[in-house]
ZATIZA-816182 format. One record per atom (N, C-alpha, C, CB): residue in three letters; chain; atom name; z, y, x. Coordinates in pm, whole numbers. Glycine has a CB too. Layout:
BEGIN
<resn->ALA	chain->A	name->CA	w->Z	v->Y	u->X>
...
***
This chain:
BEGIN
<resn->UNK	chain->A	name->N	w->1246	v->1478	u->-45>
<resn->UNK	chain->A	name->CA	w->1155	v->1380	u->9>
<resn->UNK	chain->A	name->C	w->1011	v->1429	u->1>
<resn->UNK	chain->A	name->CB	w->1171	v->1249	u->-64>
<resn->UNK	chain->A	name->N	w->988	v->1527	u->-55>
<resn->UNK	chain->A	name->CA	w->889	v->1607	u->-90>
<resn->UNK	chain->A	name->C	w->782	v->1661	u->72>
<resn->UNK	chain->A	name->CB	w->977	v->1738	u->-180>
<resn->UNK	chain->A	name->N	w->861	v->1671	u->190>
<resn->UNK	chain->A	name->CA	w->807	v->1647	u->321>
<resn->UNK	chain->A	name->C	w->774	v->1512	u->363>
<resn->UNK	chain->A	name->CB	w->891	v->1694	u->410>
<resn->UNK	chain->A	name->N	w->828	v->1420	u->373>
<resn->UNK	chain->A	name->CA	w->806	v->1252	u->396>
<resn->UNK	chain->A	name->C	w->714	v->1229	u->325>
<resn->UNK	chain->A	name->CB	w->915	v->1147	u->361>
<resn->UNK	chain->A	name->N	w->679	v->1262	u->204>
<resn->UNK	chain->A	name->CA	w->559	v->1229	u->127>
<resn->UNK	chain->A	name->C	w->448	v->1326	u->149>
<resn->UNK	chain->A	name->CB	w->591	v->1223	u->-18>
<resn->UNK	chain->A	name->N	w->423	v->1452	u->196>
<resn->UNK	chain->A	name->CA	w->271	v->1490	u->234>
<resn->UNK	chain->A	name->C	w->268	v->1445	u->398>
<resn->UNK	chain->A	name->CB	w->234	v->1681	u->207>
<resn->UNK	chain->A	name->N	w->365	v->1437	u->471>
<resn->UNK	chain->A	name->CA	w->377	v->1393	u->631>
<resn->UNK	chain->A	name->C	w->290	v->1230	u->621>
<resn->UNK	chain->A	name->CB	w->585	v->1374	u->693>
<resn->UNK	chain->A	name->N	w->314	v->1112	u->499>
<resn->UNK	chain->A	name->CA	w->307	v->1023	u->509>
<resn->UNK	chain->A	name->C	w->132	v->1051	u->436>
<resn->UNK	chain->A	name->CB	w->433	v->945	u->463>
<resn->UNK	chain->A	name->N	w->128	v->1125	u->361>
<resn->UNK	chain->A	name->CA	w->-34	v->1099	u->350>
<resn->UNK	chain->A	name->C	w->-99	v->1129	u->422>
<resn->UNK	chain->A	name->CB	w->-99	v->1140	u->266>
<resn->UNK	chain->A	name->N	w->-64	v->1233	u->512>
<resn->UNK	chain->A	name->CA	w->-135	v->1340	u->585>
<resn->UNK	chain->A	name->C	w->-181	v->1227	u->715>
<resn->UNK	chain->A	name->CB	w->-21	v->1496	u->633>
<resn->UNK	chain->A	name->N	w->-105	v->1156	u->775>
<resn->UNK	chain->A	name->CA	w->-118	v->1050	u->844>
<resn->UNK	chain->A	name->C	w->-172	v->940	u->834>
<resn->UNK	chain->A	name->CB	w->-46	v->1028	u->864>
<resn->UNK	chain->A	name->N	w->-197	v->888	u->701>
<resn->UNK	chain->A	name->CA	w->-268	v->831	u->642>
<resn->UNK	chain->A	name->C	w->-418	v->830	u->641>
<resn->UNK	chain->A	name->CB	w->-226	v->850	u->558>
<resn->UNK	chain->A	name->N	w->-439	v->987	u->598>
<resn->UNK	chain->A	name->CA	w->-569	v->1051	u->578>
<resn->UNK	chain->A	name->C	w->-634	v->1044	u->714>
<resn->UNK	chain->A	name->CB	w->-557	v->1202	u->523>
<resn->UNK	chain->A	name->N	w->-545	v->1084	u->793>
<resn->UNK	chain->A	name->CA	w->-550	v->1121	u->991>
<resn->UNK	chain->A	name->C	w->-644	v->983	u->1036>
<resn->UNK	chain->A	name->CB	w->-334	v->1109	u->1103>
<resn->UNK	chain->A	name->N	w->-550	v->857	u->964>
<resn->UNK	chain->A	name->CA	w->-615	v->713	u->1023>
<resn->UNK	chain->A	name->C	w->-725	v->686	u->937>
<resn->UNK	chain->A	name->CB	w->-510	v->574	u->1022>
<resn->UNK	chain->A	name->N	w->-790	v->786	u->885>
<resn->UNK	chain->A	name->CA	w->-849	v->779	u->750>
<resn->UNK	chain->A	name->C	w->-856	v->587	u->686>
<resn->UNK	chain->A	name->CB	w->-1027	v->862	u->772>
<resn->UNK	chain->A	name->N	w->-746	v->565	u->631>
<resn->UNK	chain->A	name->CA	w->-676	v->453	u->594>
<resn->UNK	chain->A	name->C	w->-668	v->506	u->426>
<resn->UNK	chain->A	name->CB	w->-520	v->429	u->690>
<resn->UNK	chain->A	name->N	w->-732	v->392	u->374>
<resn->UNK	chain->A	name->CA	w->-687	v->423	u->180>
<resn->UNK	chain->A	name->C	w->-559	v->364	u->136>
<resn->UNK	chain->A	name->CB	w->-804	v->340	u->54>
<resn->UNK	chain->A	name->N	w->-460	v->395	u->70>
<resn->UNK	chain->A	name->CA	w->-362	v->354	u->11>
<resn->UNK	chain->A	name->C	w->-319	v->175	u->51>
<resn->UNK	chain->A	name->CB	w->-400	v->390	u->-136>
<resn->UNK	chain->A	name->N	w->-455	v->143	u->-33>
<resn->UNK	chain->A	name->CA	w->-465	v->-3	u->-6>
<resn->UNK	chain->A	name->C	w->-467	v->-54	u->146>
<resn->UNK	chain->A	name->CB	w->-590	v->-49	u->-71>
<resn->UNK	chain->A	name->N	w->-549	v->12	u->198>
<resn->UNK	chain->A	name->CA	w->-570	v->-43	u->332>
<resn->UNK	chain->A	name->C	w->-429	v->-23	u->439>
<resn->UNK	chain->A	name->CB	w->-709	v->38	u->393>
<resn->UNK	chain->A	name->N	w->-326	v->109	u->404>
<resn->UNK	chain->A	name->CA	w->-189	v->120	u->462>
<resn->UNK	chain->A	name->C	w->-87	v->41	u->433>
<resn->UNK	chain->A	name->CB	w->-142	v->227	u->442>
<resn->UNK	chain->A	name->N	w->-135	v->-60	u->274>
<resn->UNK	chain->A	name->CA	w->-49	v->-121	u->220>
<resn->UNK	chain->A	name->C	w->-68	v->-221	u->310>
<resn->UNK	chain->A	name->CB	w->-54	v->-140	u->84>
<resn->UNK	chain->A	name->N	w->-184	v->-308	u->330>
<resn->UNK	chain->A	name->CA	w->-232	v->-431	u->412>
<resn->UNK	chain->A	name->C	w->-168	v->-396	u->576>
<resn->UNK	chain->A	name->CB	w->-429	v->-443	u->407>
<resn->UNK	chain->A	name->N	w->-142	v->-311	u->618>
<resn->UNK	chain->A	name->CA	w->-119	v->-262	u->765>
<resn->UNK	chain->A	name->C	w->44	v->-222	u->772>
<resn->UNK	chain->A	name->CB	w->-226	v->-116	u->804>
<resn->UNK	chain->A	name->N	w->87	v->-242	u->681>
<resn->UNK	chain->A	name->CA	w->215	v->-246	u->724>
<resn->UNK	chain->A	name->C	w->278	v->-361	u->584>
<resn->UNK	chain->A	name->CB	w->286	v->-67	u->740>
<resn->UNK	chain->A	name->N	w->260	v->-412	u->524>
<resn->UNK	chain->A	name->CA	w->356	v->-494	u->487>
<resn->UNK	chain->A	name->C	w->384	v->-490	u->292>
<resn->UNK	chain->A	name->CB	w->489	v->-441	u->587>
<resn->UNK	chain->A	name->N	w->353	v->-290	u->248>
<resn->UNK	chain->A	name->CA	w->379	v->-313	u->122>
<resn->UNK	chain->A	name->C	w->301	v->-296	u->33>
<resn->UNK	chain->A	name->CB	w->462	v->-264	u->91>
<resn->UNK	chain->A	name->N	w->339	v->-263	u->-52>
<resn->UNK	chain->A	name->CA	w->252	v->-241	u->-154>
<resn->UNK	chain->A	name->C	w->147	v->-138	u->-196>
<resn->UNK	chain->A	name->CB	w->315	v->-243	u->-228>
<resn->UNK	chain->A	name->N	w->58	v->-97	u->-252>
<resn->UNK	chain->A	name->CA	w->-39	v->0	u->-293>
<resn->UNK	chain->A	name->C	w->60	v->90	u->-351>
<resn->UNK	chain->A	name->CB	w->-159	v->-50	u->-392>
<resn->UNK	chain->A	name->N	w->114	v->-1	u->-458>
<resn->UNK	chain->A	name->CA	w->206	v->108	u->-621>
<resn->UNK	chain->A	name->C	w->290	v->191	u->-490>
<resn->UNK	chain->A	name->CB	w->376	v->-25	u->-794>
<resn->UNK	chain->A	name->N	w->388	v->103	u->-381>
<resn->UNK	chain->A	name->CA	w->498	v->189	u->-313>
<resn->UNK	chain->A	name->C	w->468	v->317	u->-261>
<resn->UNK	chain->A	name->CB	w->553	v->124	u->-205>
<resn->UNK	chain->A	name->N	w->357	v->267	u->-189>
<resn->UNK	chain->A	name->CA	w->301	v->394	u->-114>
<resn->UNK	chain->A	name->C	w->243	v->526	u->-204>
<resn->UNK	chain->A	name->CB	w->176	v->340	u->-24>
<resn->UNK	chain->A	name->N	w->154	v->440	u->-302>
<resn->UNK	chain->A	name->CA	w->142	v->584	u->-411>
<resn->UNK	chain->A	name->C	w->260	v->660	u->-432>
<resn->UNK	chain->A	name->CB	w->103	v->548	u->-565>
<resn->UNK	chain->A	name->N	w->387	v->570	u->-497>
<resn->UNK	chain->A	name->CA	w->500	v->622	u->-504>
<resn->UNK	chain->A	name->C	w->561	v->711	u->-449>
<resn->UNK	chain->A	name->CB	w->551	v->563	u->-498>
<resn->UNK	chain->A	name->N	w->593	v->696	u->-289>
<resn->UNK	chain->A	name->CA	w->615	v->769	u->-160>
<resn->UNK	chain->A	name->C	w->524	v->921	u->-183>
<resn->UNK	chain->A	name->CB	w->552	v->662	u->-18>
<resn->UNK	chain->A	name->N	w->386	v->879	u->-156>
<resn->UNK	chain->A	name->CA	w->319	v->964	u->-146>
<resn->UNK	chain->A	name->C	w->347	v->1102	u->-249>
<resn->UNK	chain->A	name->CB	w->207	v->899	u->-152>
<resn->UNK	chain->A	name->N	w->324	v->1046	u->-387>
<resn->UNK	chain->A	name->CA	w->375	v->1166	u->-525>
<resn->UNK	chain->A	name->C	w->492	v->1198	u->-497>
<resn->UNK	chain->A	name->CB	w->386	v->1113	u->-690>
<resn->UNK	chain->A	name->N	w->592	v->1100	u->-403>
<resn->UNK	chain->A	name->CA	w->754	v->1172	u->-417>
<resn->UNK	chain->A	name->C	w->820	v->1113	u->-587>
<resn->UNK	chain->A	name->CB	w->736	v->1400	u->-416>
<resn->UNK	chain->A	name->N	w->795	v->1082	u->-586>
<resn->UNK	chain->A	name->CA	w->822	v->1004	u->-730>
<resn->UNK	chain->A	name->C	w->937	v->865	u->-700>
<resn->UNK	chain->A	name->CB	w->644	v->933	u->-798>
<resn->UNK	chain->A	name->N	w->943	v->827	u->-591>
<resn->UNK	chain->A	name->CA	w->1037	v->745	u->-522>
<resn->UNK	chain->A	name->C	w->1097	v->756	u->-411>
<resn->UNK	chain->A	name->CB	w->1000	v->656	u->-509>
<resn->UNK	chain->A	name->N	w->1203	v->748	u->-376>
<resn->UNK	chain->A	name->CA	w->1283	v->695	u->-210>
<resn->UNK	chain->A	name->C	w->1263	v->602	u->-127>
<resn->UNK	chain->A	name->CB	w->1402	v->657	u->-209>
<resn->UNK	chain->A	name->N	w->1203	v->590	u->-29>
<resn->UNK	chain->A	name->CA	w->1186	v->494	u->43>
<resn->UNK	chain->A	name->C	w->1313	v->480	u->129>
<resn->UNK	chain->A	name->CB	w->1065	v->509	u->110>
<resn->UNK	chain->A	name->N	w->1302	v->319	u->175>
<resn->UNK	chain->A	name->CA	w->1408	v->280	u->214>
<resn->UNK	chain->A	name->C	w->1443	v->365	u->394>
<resn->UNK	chain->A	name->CB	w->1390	v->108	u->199>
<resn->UNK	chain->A	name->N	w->1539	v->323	u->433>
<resn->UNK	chain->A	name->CA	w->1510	v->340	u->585>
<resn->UNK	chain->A	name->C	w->1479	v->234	u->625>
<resn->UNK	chain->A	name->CB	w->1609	v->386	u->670>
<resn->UNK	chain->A	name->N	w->1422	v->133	u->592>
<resn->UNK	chain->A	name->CA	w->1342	v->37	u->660>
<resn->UNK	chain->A	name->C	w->1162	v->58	u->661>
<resn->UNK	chain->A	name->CB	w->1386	v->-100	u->586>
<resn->UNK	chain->A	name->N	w->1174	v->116	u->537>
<resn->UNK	chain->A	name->CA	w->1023	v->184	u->536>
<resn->UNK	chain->A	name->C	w->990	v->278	u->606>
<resn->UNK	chain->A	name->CB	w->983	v->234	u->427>
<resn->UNK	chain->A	name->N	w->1092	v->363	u->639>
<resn->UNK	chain->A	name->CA	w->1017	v->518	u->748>
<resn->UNK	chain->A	name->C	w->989	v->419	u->863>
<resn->UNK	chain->A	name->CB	w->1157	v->691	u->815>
<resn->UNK	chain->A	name->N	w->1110	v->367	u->922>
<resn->UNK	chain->A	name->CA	w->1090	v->296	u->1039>
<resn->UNK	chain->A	name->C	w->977	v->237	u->1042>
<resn->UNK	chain->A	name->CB	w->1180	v->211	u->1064>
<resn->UNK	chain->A	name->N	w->910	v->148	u->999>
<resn->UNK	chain->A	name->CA	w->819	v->59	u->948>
<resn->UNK	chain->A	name->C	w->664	v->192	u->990>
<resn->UNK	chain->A	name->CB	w->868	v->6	u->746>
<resn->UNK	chain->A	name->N	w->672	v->309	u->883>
<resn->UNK	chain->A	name->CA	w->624	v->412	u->913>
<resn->UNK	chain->A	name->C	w->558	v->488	u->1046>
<resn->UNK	chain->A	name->CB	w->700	v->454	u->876>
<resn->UNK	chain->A	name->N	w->721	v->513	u->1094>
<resn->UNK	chain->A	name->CA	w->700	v->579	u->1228>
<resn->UNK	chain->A	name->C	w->674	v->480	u->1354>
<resn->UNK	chain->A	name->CB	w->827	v->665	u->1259>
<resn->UNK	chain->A	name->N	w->665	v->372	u->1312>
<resn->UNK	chain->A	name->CA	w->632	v->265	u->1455>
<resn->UNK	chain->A	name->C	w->486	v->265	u->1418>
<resn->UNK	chain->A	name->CB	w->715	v->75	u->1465>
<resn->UNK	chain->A	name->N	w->452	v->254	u->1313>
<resn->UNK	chain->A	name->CA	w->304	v->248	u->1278>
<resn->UNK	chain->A	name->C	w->197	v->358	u->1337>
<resn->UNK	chain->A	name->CB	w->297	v->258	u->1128>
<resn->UNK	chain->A	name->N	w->264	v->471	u->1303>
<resn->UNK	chain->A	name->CA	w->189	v->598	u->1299>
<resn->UNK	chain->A	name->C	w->217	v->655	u->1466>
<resn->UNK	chain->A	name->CB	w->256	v->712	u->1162>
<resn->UNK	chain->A	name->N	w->350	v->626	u->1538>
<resn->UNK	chain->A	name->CA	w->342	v->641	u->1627>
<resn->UNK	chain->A	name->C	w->437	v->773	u->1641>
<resn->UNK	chain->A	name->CB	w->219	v->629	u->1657>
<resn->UNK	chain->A	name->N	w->486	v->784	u->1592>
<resn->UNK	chain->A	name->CA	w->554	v->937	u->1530>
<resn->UNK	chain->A	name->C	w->769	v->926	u->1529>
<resn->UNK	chain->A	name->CB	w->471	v->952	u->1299>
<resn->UNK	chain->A	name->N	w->817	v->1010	u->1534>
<resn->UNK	chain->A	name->CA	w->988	v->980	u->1502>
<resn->UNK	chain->A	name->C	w->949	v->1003	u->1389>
<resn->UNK	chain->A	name->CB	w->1131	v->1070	u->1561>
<resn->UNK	chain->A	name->N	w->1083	v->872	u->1323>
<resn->UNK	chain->A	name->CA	w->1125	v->918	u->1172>
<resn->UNK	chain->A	name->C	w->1194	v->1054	u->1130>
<resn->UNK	chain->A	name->CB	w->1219	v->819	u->1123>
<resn->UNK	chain->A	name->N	w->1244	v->1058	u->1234>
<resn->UNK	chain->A	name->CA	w->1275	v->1263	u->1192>
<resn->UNK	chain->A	name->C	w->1192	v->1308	u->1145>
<resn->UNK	chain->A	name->CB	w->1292	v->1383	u->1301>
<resn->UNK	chain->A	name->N	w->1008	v->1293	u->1240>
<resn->UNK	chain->A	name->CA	w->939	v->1348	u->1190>
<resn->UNK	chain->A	name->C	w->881	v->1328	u->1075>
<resn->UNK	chain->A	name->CB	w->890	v->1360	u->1250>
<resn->UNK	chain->A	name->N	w->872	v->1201	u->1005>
<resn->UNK	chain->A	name->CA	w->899	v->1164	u->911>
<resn->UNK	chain->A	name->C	w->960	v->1247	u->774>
<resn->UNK	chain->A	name->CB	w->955	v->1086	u->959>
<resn->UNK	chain->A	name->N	w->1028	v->1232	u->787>
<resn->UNK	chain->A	name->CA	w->1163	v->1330	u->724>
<resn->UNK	chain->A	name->C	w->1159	v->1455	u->723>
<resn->UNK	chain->A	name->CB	w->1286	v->1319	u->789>
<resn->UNK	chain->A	name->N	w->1104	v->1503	u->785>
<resn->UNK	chain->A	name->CA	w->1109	v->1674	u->810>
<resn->UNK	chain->A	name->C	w->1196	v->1703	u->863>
<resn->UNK	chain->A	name->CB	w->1114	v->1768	u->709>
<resn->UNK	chain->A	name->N	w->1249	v->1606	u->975>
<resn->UNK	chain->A	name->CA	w->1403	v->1736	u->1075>
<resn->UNK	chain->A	name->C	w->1330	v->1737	u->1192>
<resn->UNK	chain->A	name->CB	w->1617	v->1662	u->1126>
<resn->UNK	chain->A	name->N	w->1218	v->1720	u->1227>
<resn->UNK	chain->A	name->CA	w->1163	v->1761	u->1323>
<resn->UNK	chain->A	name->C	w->1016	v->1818	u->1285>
<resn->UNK	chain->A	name->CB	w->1169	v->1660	u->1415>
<resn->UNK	chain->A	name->N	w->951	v->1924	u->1367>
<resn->UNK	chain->A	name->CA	w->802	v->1916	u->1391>
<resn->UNK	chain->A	name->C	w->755	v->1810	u->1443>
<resn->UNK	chain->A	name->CB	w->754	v->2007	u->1467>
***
């Protein structure tokens, strides 16, 4: 998960959006997203989705099975 988590900051950073402010824009929490972000947790597949509709992106890409 170690790709999903710099893909998800990196996109983050892109919307230059703070933790907090991605939490308010999609639904969860600050702690989750830190979480995600370090790789320190699994996000659900409701969260990539959630993710890639946001960012505009496939959850593959997400994930790392795609560029």
């Amino acid at each position: 998960m170690k790709i999903f988590a710099e893909r998800l900051k990196e996109l983050r950073i892109m919307k230059n959006l703070s933790q907090r402010d991605l939490a308010k824009e999609t639904g969860f929490t600050q702690a989750a997203i830190a979480y995600w972000e370090n790789a320190t947790r699994v996000p659900a597949a409701t969260a990539v989705v959630v993710f890639a509709k946001y960012f505009g992106v496939t959850a593959d890409y997400l994930l790392g099975l795609e560029d």
